[in-house]
C-alpha positions in Angstrom: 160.8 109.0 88.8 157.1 108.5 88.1 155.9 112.3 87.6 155.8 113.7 83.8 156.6 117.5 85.4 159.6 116.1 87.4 161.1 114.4 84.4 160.8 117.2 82.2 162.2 119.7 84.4 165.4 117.4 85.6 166.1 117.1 81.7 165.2 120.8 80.8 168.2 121.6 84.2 170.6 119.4 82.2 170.3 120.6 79.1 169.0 124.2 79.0 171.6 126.3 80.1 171.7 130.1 82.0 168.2 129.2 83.0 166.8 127.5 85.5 163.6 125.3 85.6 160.8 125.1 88.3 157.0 123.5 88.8 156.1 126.8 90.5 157.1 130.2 90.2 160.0 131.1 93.0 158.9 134.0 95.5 161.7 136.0 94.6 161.9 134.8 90.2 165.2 135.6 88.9 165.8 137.4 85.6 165.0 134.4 83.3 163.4 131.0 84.2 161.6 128.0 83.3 158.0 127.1 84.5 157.0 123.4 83.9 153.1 122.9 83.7 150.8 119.9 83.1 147.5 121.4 81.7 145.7 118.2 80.4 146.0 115.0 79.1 144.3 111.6 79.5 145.5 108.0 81.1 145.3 104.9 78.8 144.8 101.4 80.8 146.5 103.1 83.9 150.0 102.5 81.8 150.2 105.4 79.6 149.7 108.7 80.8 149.1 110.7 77.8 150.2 114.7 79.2 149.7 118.5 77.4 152.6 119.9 78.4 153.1 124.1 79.0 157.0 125.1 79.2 156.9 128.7 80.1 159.9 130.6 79.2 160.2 134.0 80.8 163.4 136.6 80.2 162.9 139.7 82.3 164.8 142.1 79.6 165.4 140.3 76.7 162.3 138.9 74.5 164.9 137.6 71.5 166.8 135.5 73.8 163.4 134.1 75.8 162.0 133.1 71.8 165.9 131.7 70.8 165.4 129.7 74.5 162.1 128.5 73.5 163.2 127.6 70.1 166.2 125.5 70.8 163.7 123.6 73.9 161.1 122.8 70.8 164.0 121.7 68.5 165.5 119.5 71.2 162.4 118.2 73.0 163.0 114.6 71.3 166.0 114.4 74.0 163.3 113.4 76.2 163.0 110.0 74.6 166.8 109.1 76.1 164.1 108.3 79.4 163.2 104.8 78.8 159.3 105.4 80.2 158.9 108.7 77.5 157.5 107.5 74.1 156.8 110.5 72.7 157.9 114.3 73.2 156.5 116.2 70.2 155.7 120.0 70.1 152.1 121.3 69.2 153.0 125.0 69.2 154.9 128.0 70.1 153.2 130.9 71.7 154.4 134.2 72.5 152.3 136.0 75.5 154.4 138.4 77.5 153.3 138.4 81.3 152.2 142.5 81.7 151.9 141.6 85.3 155.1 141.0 86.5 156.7 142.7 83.1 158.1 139.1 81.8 158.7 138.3 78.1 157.0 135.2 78.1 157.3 132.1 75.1 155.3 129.2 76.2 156.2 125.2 73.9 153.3 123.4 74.1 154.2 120.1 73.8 152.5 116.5 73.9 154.7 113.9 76.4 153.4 110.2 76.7 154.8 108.3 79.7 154.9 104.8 80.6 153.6 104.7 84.6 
């Protein structure tokens, strides 16, 4: 698996439970989710790419369990270095900005994830 987002996401599914994780938000998005963005980030020598990270985590009714969600993916994030092609998975912040649109709690990790290519 060569993509950041993909890896991300596969190990968020594995080890976030009661929500699920997407790269774009479903048609129909259920009651709580988990949106995977890549919002920057440079290449080193084509080898290394060096990714900013967004994990969006929305809870339709519940803001305390969308920031305890948020919190336990910021205090696990290292689990990412089990891949053998992350190097590093650290968190830069932890934002809360609730989505008045579509009436979301909203708690966004920012986190940096380099990846061998």
């Amino acid at each position: 698996m060569n993509n950041v987002e993909a890896i991300i996401i596969s190990w968020l599914n594995s080890n976030i439970t009661g929500y699920a994780t997407y790269s774009d938000t479903p048609k129909t998005p259920p009651n709580k989710y988990i949106l995977v963005e890549r919002e920057g980030g440079g290449r080193e020598a084509m080898v290394l790419d060096q990714s900013s990270i967004a994990i969006h985590v929305y809870h339709k009714t519940s803001g305390p369990d969308a920031s305890n969600t948020a919190n336990l993916i910021a205090d696990t994030i290292t689990g990412l270095l089990s891949n053998d092609n992350i190097t590093r998975a650290k968190v830069n912040s932890i934002v809360r900005l609730d989505d008045v649109i579509k009436q979301y709690y909203q708690y966004i990790v920012y986190v940096d994830v380099y990846h061998r290519r």
